[in-house]
Structures are given as structure tokens and as C-alpha cells.
C-alpha positions in Angstrom: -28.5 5.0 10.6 -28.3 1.8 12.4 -25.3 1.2 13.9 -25.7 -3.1 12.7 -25.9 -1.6 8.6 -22.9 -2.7 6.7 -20.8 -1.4 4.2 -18.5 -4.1 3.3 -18.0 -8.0 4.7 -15.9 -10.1 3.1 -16.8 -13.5 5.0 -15.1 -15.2 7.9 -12.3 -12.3 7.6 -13.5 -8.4 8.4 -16.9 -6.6 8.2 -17.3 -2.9 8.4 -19.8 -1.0 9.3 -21.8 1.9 7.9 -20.8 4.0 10.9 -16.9 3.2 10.6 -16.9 -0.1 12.7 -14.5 -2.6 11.5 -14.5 -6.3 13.1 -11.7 -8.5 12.2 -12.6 -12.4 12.1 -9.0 -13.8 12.3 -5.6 -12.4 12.6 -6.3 -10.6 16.0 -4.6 -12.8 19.0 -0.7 -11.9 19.2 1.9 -13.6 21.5 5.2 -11.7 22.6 8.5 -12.5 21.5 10.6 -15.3 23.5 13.2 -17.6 23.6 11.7 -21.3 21.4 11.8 -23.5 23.9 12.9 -26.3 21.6 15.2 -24.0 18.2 16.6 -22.0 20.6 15.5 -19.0 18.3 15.5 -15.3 19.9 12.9 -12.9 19.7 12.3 -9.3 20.1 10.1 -6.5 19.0 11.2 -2.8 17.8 9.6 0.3 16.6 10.6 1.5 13.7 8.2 5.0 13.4 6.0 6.5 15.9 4.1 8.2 13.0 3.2 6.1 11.0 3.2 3.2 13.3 5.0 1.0 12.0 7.5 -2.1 13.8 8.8 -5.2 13.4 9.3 -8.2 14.9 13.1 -9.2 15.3 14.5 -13.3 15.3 18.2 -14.6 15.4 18.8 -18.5 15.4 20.5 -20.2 18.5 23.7 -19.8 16.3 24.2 -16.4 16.3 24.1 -15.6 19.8 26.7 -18.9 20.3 29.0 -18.6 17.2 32.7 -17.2 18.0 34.0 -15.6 16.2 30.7 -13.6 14.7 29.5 -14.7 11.5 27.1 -12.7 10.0 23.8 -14.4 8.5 22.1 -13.3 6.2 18.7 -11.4 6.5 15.0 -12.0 5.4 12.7 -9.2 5.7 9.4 -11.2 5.9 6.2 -9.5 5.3 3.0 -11.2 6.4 -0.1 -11.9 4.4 -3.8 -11.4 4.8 -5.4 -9.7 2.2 -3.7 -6.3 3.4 -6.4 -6.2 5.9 -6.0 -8.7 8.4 -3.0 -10.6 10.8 0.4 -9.1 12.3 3.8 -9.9 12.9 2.8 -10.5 16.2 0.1 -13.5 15.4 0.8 -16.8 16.8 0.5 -17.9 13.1 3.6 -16.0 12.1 5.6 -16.0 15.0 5.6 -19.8 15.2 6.1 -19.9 11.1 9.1 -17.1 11.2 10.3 -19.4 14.5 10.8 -22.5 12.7 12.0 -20.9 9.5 14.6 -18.8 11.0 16.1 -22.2 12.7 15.6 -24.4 9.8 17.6 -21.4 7.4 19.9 -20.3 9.9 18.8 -16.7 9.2 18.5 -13.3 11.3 14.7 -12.4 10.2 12.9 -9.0 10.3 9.1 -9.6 10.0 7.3 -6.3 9.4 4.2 -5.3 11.0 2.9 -2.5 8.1 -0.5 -0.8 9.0 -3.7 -2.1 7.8 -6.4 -1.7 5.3 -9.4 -0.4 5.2 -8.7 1.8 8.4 -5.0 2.6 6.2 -5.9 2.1 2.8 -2.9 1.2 0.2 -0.5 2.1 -0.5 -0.2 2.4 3.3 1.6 -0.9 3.6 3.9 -0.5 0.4 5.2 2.8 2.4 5.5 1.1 5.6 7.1 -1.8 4.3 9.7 0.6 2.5 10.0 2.6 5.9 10.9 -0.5 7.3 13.7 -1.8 4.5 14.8 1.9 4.8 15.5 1.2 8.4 17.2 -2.3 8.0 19.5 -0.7 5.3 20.7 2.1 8.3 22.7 -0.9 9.7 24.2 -1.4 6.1 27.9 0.0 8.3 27.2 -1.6 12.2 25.8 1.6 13.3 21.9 1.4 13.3 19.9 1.9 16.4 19.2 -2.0 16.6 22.2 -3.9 17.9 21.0 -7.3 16.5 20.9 -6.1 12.8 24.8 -4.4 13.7 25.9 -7.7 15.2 24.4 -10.5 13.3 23.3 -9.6 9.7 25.1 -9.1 6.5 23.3 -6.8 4.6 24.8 -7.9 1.2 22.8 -10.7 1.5 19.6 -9.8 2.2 16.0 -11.8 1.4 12.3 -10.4 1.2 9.4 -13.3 1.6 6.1 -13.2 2.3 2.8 -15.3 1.7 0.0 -14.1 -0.2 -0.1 -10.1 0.8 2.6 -10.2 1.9 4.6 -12.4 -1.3 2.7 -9.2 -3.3 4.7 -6.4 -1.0 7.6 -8.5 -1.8 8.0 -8.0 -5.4 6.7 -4.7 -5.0 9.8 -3.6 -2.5 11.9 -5.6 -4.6 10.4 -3.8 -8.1 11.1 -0.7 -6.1 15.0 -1.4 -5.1 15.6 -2.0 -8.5 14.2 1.1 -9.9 15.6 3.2 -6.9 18.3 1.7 -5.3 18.5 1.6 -1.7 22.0 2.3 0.0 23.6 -0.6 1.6 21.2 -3.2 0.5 22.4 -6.1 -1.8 18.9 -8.1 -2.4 19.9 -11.1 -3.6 16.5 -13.2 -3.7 12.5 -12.8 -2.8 10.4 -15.7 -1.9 7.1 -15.6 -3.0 4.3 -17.9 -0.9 0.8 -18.2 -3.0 1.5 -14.4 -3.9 -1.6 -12.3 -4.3 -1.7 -11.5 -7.6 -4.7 -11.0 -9.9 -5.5 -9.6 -13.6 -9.3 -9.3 -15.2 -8.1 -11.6 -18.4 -7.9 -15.0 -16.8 -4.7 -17.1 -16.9 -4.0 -20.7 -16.8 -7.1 -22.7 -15.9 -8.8 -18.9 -14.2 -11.3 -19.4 -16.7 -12.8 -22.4 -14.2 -13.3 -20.0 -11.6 -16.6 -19.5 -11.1 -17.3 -15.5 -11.8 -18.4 -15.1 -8.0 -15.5 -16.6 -7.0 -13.0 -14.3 -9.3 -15.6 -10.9 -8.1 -14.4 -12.0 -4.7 -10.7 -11.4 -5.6 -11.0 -8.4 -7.5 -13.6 -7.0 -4.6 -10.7 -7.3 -2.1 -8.4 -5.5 -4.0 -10.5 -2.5 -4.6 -11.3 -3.1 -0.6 -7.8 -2.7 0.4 -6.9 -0.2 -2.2 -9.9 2.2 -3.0 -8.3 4.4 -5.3 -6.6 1.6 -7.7 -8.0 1.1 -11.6 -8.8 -2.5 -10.9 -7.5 -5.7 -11.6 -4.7 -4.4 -13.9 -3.2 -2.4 -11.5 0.2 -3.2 -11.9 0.9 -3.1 -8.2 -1.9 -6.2 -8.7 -1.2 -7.5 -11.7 3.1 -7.4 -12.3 2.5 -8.3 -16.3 0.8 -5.1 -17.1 4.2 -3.0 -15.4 6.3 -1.8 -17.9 9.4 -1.8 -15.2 8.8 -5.3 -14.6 12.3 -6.3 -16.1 14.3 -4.1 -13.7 13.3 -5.9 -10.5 15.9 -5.9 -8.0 17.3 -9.6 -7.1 19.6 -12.6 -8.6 16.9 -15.2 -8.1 13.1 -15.3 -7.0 10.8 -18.3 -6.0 7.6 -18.9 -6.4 5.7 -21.5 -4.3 1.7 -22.1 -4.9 -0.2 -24.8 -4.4 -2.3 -26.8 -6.2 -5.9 -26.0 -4.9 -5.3 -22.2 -4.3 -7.2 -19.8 -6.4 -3.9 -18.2 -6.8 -1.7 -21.1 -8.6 -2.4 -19.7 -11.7 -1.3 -16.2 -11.2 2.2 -17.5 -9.4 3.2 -19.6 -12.4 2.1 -16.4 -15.1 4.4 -14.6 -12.9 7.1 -16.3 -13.6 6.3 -16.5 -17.2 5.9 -12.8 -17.7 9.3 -12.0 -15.3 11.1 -14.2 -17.7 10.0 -12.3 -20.5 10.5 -8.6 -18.9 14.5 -8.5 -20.0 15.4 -9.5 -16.1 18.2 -11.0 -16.1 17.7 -13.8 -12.8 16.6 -16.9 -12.0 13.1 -17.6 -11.2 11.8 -21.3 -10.3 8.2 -22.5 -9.4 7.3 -25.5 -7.0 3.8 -26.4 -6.6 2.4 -28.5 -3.4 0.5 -31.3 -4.7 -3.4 -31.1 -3.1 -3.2 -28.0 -1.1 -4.7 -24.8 -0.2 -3.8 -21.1 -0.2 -1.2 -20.6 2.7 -1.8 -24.1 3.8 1.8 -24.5 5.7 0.5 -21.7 8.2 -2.8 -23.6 8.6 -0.7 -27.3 9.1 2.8 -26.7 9.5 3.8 -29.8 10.2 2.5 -31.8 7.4 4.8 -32.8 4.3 4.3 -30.6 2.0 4.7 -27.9 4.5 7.7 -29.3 5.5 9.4 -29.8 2.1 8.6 -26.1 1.4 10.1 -24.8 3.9 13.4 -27.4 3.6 13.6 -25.2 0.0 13.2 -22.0 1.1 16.2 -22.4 3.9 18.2 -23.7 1.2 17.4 -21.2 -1.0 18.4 -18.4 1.9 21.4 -20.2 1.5 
């Protein structure tokens, strides 16, 4: 066997090879965590398990190491995106995004860095990502191992958010509070970015898509998460789980954008939630003329800008 045959390649983002080889197109560089020159925000990193591997990424605004008395903030768990396959916590893409969000929202953040696919196949991320909310709860009385969780959060008023992959491990860890608790924890909202979500009967204007196009999507999936039953998988597709009404948060919003493959999916979302029996709030706002995950991509640009102005008020 040639060691240049391939067995997947889904373009400009990972290849593997027949032999076990897998190249990663984007998502690779990291930076290490700092001080912003210009927020003020703080930044460290912690490991949560040796094995699995699995940290985090830590960030508290310039007000929490300057406040007196203490107040405690409260806490998004953020879980990056990129198709469960690509990208860390420890990209320059997210750590400048979690930077500016944590100093816009005036929130303590803890962005997870799960394991990836295909080398970790789901559902190694959903248990990593649980791992990790596990591990933020153990602070729920100021005694965890991590003294900026004891000092600064309030764990009664805790966040998950994510964008695309990431928004999808969101609801799923907030699907999964609901159904099992999780001491210590009161989840009050999730924030879904252009969540990756997907079904095989199309929704919205899906039907547009051209079939390549919609393969694509469903290809990934079954990429990331060999042993699923497609499209429907209700860890893809939220309207075909039956617990859907029991998710485990006051409020939820959903941002997509206009141009993204995905818009469709995020508003059904919050059609079918409404209709589950849940008992919260869920708004949609769409960005006019965008792209998937375009406020990673340009940050500063308006819409990126207004988004982010509603999810710190949201946080708040």
C-alpha cells in the first residue's frame, strides 16, 4: 500500500491516509495564555485528566482580579467548533474570540479542549466535555483544585456556548444536565453559534442545497462519529430526541447567519425546542449576508460586533 492512498479528505480541513496518517489543514497553530495587552483579560491553562487528555483553557476579565470586595461572575463553559475534528482551545482563533468576549461580558470563561475525531471518534468529545463540566461543578463549595473557579465564579450562574461543533456539544451537555443533574451546577442559559446540526428530510430552504453539498454534511458526521445511524441521530438531529423537552437551562440563543449552510437547522431548532414541553426561552438572531462562523474569520466587522454585544448581555 502506498503510503500517499487516502481514505477520507474532506477539503481544505483534514485528510487521512490509508496507513493511519491524518493531516490537519487549519486549526493547528496555538498561542499560550497571557495577560491582553489592551482588556486586561487573564489567561491560564489547566489539565483536567491525564487519561483521557483532556484541559482547558481558563480567562477572568481585568475586574475580577481588581474588584474588592469579590464579586463572583458568572461562568461560560465554551466549547470550540470545527467539525469535531479540527481546532483547540489553544488556537489563536479562539483565544483571541474567548479574549474579547470575556471583557465585553464581564465573565470568568472555561473553554474546553475535548479530544478529536477521527483519531477519538465520538462520543469522545461529548465525554470529555462532560469530564470537564464535572470538574467545573467540584468548585460548586470554593474547594476545587483550581483557585480561579473558587475565587471568581458563581456556579449558580453558569453558561455553555460554542460555534458550530462546539454550539452542537452545548445542547448536548445541556440535554444531558437536564436528564441527570449535575451537583452544584445551576445552568441558566446556552448560546448556540451556527450550531451543527443536520437531519436527512430537509428544513427551511435545505431543499436548495445542492445534494453534493448536503452529502458533504452528512459525510462529516459519519466521519466524526463512525458508529452513529446517520443524519437522524439525535445527538445530530435534536428534533428526532424524545428528551428534547427536558433540556437543562432558563433561556437558549441561537445565532446563524444568513449564508451558512446551517441557518436553517438553527431556526428548526428552535421551533422544535418550543414544541418539546420545555418550559424556557429561546430567541434566534440572524446576521444579515454572512457566513458559517464568520465573526471568528472577521471579528471586527459589524455584525460580528453586534453578536457579540448580545451574547454579553445575554451572560448577563
Amino acid at each position: 500500500m502506498s503510503n500517499q492512498e487516502i481514505a477520507h479528505e474532506f477539503s481544505n480541513i483534514i485528510k487521512v491516509y490509508k496507513d493511519g496518517r491524518v493531516e490537519r489543514f487549519l486549526g493547528t497553530s496555538t498561542v499560550p495564555p497571557s495577560t491582553h495587552p489592551e482588556n486586561g483579560v487573564q489567561s491560564k491553562d489547566v489539565v483536567i485528566s491525564q487519561e483521557p487528555a483532556i484541559s482547558a483553557r481558563l480567562y477572568i476579565p481585568k475586574s475580577a482580579a481588581t474588584s474588592s470586595p469579590q464579586t463572583k461572575l458568572p461562568l461560560l463553559v465554551y466549547f470550540h467548533g470545527g467539525g469535531f475534528c479540527i481546532e483547540s482551545s489553544f488556537s489563536p482563533t479562539y483565544h483571541n474570540y474567548l479574549n474579547t468576549l470575556v471583557s465585553e461580558a464581564n465573565v470568568v470563561a472555561v473553554s474546553v479542549d475535548y479530544r478529536l475525531a477521527p483519531e477519538n471518534p465520538l462520543p469522545a468529545a461529548y465525554d470529555d466535555s462532560w469530564a470537564a463540566l464535572k470538574w467545573v461543578a467540584s468548585h460548586f463549595n470554593g474547594n476545587g483544585s483550581e483557585d480561579w473557579l473558587n475565587r471568581f465564579a458563581d456556579l449558580r450562574g453558569v453558561f455553555f456556548g460554542g460555534d458550530s461543533a462546539g454550539a452542537n456539544i452545548a445542547h448536548n451537555m445541556a440535554l444531558k444536565l437536564g436528564c441527570e443533574g449535575l451537583v452544584g451546577v445551576k445552568l441558566i442559559g446556552i448560546v448556540l453559534i451556527h450550531p451543527y446540526f443536520w437531519g436527512t428530510e430537509p428544513v427551511g430552504e435545505e431543499l436548495t442545497i445542492p445534494a453534493a453539498k448536503r452529502e458533504y454534511v452528512a459525510a462529516m458526521w459519519r466521519f466524526a462519529c463512525p458508529l452513529s445511524i446517520g443524519s437522524d441521530d439525535p445527538l445530530f438531529n435534536p428534533g428526532k430526541d424524545p428528551k428534547l423537552g427536558e433540556l437543562g437551562c432558563e433561556k437558549v440563543l441561537v445565532c446563524v447567519a444568513e449564508k451558512d449552510v446551517f441557518k436553517d437547522r438553527g431556526w428548526h431548532y428552535s421551533e422544535v425546542l418550543k414544541k418539546s414541553g420545555w418550559n424556557g426561552v429561546v430567541e434566534v438572531i440572524e446576521a444579515k449576508g454572512e457566513e458559517h462562523v464568520f465573526h471568528l474569520r472577521n471579528p471586527t466587522c459589524e455584525n460580528a460586533v453586534a453578536m457579540k454585544k448580545k451574547i454579553a448581555s445575554f451572560l448577563n
